[in-house]
C-alpha positions in Angstrom: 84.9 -13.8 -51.7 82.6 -12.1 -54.2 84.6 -13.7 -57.4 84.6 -17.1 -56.0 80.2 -16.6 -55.4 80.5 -15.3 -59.0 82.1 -18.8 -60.1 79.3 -21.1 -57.8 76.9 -18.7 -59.5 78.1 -19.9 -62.8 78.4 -23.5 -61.6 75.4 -23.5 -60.4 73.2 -22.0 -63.6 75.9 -24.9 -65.9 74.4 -27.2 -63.7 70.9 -26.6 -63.2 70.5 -25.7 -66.7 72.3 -28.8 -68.4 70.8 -31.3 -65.9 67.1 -30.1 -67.2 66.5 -29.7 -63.3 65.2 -25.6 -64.5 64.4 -24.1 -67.6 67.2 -21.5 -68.7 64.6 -18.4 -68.3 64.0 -19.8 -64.9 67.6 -20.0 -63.5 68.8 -16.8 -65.2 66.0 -14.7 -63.0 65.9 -16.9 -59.3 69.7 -18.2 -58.9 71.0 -14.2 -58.7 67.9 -13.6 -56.5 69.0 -16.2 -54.1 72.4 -15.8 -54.5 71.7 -11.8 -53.2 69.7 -13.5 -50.7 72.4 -15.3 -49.7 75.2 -12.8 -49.6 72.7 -10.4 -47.7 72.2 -7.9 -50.4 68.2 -9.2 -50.3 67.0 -5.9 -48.8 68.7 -4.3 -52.4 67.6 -6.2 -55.1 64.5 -4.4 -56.0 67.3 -2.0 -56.4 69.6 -4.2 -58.7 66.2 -5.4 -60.6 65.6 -1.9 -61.8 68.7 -1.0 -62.6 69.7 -4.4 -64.9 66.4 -3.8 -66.9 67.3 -0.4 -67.6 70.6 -1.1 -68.5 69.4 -4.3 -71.0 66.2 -3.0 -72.4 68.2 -1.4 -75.6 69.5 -4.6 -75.7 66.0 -7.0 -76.1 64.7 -3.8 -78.0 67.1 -5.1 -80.7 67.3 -8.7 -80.2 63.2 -8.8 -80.9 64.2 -6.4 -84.1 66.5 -9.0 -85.3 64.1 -11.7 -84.6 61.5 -10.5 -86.5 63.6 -8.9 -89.2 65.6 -11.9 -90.0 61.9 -13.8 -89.7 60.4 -12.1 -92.4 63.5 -12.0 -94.7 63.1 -15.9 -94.4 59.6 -15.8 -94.8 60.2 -14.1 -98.1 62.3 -16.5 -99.7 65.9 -14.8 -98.5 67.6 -17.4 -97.2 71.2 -16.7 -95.2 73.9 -19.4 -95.8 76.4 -19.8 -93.7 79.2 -21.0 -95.4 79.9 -20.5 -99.1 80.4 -17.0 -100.9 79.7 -13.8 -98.3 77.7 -12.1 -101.7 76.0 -13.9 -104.4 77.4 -14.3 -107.3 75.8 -12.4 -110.3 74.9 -14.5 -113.4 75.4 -13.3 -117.1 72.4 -12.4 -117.5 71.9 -9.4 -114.7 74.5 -7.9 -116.5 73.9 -7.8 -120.5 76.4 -7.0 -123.3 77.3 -3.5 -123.4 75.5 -1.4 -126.4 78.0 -0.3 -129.2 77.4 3.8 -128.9 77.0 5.4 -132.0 
């Protein structure tokens, strides 16, 4: 019973979300509330609120890091391409000729 709530869930945030009916931020926090509602966990979810921040606030800790790292690499001038070489290439003239020792 659970799993197939778990798929309308789903269904439900796919549909909502792709029909523009709710903003993303908005489905992700009221379709679980009313689906708890629903399945009569309601007098819990204070419970299950507390508990999923705590177990995701590592989580947005480093997803605003990453934001605002990759930001200001951008900012800078570092620019992160996709496709193409995984390391830039050096040119000649990072590396000159060696000097004969003696």
């Amino acid at each position: 019973m659970l799993t197939i709530l778990g798929f309308a869930m789903i269904a439900t945030f796919l549909v909502l979300i792709m029909t523009k009916k709710m903003s993303p931020i908005a489905a992700l926090v009221l379709i679980p509330a009313l689906f708890c509602v629903a399945v009569g966990q309601g007098a819990q979810l204070g419970d299950y609120v507390i508990e999923g921040v705590g177990d995701l606030a590592p989580t947005a800790a480093m997803l605003m890091f990453a934001i605002v790292y990759f930001g200001m690499m951008i900012d800078v001038g570092l620019h992160f391409r996709p496709t193409g070489t995984p390391f830039p290439q050096p040119s000649r003239e990072s590396f000159p000729p060696p000097r004969p020792v003696g």
